[in-house]
N, C-alpha and C positions, 0 to 999 in steps of 0.2 A: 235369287230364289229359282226354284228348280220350274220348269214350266211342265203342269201334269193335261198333260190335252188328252181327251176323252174321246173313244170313238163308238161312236154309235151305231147302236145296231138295232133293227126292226124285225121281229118273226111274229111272221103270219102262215097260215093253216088253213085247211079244209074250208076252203071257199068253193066247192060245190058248184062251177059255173054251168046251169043247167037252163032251161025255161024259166024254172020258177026262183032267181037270183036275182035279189031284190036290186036294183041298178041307185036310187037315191043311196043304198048302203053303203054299196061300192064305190058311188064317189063319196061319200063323207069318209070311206077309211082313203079313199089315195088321196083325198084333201087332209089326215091326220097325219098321214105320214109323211107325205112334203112340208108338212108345215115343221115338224120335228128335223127334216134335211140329214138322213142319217146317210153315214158313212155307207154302210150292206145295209140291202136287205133280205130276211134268208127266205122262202117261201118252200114248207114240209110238206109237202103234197095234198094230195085231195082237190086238185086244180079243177078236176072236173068228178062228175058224176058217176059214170058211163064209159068214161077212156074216148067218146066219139072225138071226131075233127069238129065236127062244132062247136064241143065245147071247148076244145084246146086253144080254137080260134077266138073264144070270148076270154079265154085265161088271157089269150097272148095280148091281145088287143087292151085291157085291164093294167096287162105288165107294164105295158109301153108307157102309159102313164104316172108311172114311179118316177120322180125323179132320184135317183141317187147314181153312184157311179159306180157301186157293184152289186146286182141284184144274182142269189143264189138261190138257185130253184132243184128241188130234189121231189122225186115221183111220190106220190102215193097210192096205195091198196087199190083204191078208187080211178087211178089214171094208167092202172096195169091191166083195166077189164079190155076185153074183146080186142085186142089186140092193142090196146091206146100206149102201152108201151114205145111200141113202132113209129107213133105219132109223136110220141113226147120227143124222141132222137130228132125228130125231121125238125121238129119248131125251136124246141131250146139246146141243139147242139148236142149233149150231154148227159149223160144220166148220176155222171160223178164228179158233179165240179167241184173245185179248188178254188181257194181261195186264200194268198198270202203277203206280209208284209213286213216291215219289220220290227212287230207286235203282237200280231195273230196271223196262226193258218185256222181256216175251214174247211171242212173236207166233207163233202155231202156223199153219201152211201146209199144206193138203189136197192135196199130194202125187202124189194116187192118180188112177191110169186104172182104171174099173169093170171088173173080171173081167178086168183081164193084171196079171202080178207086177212091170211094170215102174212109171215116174212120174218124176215132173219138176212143178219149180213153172214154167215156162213164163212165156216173154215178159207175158203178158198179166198175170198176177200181179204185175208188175213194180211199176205203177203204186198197185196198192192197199197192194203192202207198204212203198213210199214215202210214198205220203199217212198210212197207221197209224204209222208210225214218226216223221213231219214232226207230226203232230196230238197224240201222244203223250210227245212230248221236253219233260222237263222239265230245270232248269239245273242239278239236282246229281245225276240220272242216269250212274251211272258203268258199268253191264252193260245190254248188248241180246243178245238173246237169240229167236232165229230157229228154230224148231223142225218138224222132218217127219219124217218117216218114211224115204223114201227116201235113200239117199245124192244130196249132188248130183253131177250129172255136169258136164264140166270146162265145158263151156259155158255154166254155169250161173253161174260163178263171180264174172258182174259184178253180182249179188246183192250179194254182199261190196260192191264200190266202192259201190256204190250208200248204203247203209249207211253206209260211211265217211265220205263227202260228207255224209249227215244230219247226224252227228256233229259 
């Protein structure tokens, strides 16, 4: 019989690491989600409040204690204020990770316009999230997996074809 193994995945969001970030919470979700041992886990922005360095430094310190073996972190609205952009490169490397195997890619997408609440992955993205997806496709990949922050908005949505035509 065919052996069907599962790979698990965790997304979590707007965790707001500020002052007022309730710390028993935060360990009862990284106690939740070690105890589940998932494959990723993807984290959508909203790491901080403010964009500042300290709060990036309580996001990061928070990550550390995830255990799994690939943690995917993409910016939000809230972590593009006052320059926290510029911070988020220095601490997580990245603002577009990857992620693949030979079952699923992830591709996280920076989303965010610095200091307005709004975003869009925009024309120009177009082409890189084709060539990641075209350079990443393996033959028994059966999930892709496109990740950001903001909703897309409807004009956005030849994203998708785009996608499917990789496929």
């Amino acid at each position: 019989m065919k052996e069907n193994k599962i790979t698990k995945i965790i997304h979590i969001s707007d965790l707001h690491f500020t002052g007022n970030f309730v710390v028993e919470w935060g360990n009862k979700l990284i106690e939740e989600i070690n105890n589940v041992n998932p494959k990723i886990v993807v984290i959508t922005g909203d790491l901080t409040d403010n964009g500042y360095y300290e709060e990036y430094v309580k996001a990061e310190d928070f990550i550390k204690k995830i255990k799994s073996e690939n943690i995917i972190t993409v910016m939000g609205n809230h972590d593009a204020r006052n320059g926290g952009y510029e911070i988020f490169e220095e601490i997580f490397k990245n603002r577009y990770p990857l992620y693949s195997d030979d079952k699923i890619i992830i591709l996280g997408i920076d989303s965010t316009e610095p200091d307005i609440d709004d975003g869009h992955i925009g024309r120009a993205n177009y082409s890189y999230i084709e060539e990641k997806m075209k350079n990443n496709t393996k033959s028994k990949i059966t999930h892709c997996i496109i990740i950001l922050y903001q909703f897309l908005k409807l004009e956005e949505k030849d994203i998708f074809q785009l996608i499917v035509e990789i496929f």
